[in-house]
VOPAGU-2260 file (C-alpha; in pm, 1 decimal, decimal comma):
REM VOPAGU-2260
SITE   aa  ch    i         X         Y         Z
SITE  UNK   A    0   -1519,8    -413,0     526,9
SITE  UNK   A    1   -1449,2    -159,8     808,9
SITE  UNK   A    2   -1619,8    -320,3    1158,8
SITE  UNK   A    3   -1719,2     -19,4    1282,2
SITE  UNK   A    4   -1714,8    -198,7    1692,4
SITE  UNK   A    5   -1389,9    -318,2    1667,3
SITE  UNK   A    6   -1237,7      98,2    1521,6
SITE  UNK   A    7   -1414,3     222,0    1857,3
SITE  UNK   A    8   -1249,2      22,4    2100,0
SITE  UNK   A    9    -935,4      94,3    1953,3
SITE  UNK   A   10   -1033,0     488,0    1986,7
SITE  UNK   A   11    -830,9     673,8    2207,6
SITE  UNK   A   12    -950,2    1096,5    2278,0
SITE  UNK   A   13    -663,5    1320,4    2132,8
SITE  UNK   A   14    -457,9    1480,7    2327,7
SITE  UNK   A   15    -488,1    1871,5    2466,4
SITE  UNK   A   16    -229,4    2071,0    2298,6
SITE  UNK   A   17     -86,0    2135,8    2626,0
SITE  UNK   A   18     -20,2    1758,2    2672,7
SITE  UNK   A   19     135,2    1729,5    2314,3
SITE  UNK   A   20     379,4    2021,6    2394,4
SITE  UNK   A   21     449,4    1852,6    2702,3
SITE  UNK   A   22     529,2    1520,5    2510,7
SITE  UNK   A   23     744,8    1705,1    2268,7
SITE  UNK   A   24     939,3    1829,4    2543,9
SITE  UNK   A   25    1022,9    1590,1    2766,0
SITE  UNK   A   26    1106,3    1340,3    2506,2
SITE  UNK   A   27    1332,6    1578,2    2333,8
SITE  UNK   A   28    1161,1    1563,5    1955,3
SITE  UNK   A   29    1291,2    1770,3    1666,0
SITE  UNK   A   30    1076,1    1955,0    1445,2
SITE  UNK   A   31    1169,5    1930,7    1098,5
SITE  UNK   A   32    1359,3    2196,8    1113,0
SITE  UNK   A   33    1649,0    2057,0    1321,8
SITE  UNK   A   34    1585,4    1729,9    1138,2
SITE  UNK   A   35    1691,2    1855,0     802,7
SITE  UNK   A   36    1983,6    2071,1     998,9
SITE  UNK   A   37    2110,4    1763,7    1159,4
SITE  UNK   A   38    2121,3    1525,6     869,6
SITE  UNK   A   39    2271,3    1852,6     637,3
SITE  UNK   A   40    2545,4    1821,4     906,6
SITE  UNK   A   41    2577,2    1467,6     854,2
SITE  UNK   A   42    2599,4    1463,9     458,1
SITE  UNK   A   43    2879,4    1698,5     494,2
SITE  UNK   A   44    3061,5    1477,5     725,3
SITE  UNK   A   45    3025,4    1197,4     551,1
SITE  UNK   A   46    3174,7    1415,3     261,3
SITE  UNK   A   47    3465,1    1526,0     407,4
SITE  UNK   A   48    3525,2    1188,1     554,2
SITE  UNK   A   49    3523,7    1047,3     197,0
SITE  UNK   A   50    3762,7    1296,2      53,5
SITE  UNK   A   51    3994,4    1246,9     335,6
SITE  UNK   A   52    4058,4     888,4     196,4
């Protein structure tokens, strides 16, 4: 069973969206955009590397 006490003092506020942006910045995340770019670029290196041999 859920103890209700213990959830709260684990409860941190959300942050602002201007804090998330800010966190997404400086620590350089991807959106999934350049996630599924990147590893795209990866397959087909790993590909070419593959029919080199």
């Amino acid at each position: 069973m859920i103890n209700f006490d213990e959830e709260i003092k684990k409860y941190t506020p959300m942050k602002d969206v201007d804090e998330v942006a800010q966190v997404i910045l400086r620590e350089g995340t991807n959106d999934i955009t350049d996630l599924v770019r990147q590893m795209a670029a990866e397959l087909k290196t790993e590909e070419r590397s593959e029919e080199a041999q």
